[in-house]
N, C-alpha and C positions, 0 to 999 in steps of 0.2 A: 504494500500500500504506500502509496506516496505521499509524502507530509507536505504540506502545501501553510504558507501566511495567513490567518486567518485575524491579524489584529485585534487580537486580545489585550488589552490594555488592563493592568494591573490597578490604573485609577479609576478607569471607566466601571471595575466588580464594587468597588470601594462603594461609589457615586451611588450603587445598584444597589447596597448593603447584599452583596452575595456573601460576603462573610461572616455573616452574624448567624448563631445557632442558638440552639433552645437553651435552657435552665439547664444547669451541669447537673440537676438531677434526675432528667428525664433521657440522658444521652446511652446511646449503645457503643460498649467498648471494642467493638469491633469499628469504629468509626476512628480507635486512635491514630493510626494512622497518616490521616485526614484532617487533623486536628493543627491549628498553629498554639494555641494558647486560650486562657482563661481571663474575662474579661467582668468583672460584677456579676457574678454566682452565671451567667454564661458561657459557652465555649465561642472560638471565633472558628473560624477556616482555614486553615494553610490556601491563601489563594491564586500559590503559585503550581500547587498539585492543582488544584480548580482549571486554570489554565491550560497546563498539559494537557490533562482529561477531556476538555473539551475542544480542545484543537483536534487530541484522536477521535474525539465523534464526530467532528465537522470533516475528515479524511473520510471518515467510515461511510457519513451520508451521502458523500457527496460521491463517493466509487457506487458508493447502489444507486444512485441516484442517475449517473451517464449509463449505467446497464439496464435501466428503464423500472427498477425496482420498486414496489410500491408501499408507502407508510399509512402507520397508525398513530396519532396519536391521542393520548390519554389525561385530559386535568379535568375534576367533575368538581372541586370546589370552588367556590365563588370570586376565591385571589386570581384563580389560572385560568377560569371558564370563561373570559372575554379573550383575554391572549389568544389562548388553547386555538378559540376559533377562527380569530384572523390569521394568525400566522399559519394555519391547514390550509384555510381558502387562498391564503399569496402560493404558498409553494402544490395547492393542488394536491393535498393530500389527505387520507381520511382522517376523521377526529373523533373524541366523545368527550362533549362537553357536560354534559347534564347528569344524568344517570348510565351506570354499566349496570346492563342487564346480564345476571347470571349463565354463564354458559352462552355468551356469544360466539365463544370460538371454538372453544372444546366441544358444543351443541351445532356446529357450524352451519348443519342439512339443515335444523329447524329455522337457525336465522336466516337463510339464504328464502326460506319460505315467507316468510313475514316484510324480508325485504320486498321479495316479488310482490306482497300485498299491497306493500306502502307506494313502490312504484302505481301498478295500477289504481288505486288512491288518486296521489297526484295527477294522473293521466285525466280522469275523470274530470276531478274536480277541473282542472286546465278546459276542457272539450266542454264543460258545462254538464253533464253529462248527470251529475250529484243534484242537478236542477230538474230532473225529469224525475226524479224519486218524488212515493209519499213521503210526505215532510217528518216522518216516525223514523222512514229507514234513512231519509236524508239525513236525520240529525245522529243517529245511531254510526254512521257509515266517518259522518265529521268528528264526532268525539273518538273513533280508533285513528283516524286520521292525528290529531294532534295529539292525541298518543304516542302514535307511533314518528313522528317529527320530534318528541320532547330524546326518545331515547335513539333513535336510528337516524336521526336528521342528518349527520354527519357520517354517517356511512352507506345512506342509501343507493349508491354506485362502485360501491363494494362487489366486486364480481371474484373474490378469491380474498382466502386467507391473507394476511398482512405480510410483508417480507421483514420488516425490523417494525416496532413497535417504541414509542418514546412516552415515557413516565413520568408527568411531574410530579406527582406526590406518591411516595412508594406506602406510606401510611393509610392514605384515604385509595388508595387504587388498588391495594392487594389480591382482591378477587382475578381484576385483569390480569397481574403478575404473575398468578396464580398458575392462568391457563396458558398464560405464552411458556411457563416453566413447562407446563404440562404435556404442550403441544411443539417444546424446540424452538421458537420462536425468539431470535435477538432481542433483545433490550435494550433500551439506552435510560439509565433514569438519573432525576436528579433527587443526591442523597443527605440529605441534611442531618445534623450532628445523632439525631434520636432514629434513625433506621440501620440498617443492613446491610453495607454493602455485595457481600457476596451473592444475593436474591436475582442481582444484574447484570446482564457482561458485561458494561461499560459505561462503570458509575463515574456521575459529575458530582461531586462536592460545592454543594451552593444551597443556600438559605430555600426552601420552597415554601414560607410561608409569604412572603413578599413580592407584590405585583411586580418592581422595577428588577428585581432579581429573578422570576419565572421570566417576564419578559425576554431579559437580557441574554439568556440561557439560550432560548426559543429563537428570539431573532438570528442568533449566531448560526445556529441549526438549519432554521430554514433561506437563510443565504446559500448556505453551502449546499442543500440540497437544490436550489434555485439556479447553481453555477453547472451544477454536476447535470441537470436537465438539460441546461444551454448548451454546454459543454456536448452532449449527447445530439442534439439537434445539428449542431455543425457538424459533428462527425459523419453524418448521415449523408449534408448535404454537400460535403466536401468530397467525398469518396465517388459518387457519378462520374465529377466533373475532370477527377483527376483521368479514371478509366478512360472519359472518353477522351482525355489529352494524348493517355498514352497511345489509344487505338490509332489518332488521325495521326501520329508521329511514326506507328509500324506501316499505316498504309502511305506515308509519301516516300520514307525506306523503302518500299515494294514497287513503286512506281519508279521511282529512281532508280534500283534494281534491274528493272525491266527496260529501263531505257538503254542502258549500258549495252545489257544481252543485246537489245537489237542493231544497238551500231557495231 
């Protein structure tokens, strides 16, 4: 994998309070590691391991990202649930902001049924279509409708399992950690001073209880899956143009060739 600049600034995490971690009483000590020091009964971050770690996840995303690979990601509380969402819709990738319904992934046959639901759903509703019902099953049909928006809104174009999955809170997301454990599925989370990090392949050390530090994390993340896509788009369109450089360069070689022979 190639390590590529990803402008991680050491004051810009500060600015983010990416540093700052919970009450040194609630900390898991598998997080020593991870640790810079102790701050008013708080712990802070080493936000130089922070750094590292997230420069090899913005490598990581950004190689699946030019291979066309497709993401998950995961904030269902209320610090991450705005972030969560926009930075999915910039880079085009799946989200769940609101609730994880049990057995989305590991149950994957039943959700791929509900999604087909929600689709045709929408369809309807779009075509008008929920206007030609009695007003019982109209309103019956609109209540599963925003149902099903509240928990699948952000994966309703979900046509296949996830290739990597990104966690901001390993605390409130567990069930999802669960099943990507369950089911092999990459990880990327971010682990704050009170979780785990072994539960992930490739934890970030940063605060997830703070908007400007989810943020910060995120943005990094879906830049580099935003280059690695761009990236993948020129590959594409670069590759024709060369072929057919090389072809009209063998056929004037052939023609020139042949004029030789004849004289």
């Amino acid at each position: 994998m190639t390590k590529r600049y990803w402008n991680i600034q050491l004051e810009d995490m500060l600015a983010a309070r990416v540093h700052l971690g919970h009450d040194i009483k609630q900390w898991n000590p598998r997080m020593a590691p991870y640790l810079y020091a102790k701050f008013k009964d708080n712990h802070i971050t080493n936000l130089t391991r922070t750094a590292r770690f997230l420069s090899e996840a913005c490598d990581l995303v950004f190689d699946a990202a030019s291979k066309g690979k497709q993401f998950l990601i995961v904030g269902t509380k209320k610090e991450a649930a705005n972030s969560v969402a926009r930075a999915a819709i910039k880079a085009e990738c799946h989200y769940v902001n609101k609730k994880w319904l049990g057995g989305m992934l590991t149950n994957w046959s039943t959700t791929q049924k509900r999604l087909c639901k929600f689709r045709d759903l929408i369809r309807q509703q779009k075509t008008g279509g929920l206007n030609h019902l009695p007003k019982r099953d109209a309103a019956i049909l609109k209540r599963q409708l925003s149902h099903l928006q509240k928990s699948l809104g952000g994966v309703k174009y979900m046509k296949k399992l996830p290739d990597i999955v990104i966690v901001v809170d390993q605390q409130n997301e567990f069930t999802a950690l669960r099943e990507c454990i369950t089911l092999g599925i990459p990880t990327i989370g971010l682990i704050d001073t009170n979780c785990d990090p072994d539960l992930v392949d490739l934890p970030i050390p940063a605060n997830d209880d703070s908007i400007p530090s989810i943020r910060f994390i995120l943005n990094k993340l879906i830049f580099a899956i935003c280059m690695g896509r761009s990236s993948s788009i020129r590959t594409t369109t670069i590759r024709p143009s060369h072929t057919k450089a090389k072809q009209k360069r063998k056929e004037k070689m052939k023609d020139k060739t042949e004029m030789k022979e004849k004289r």
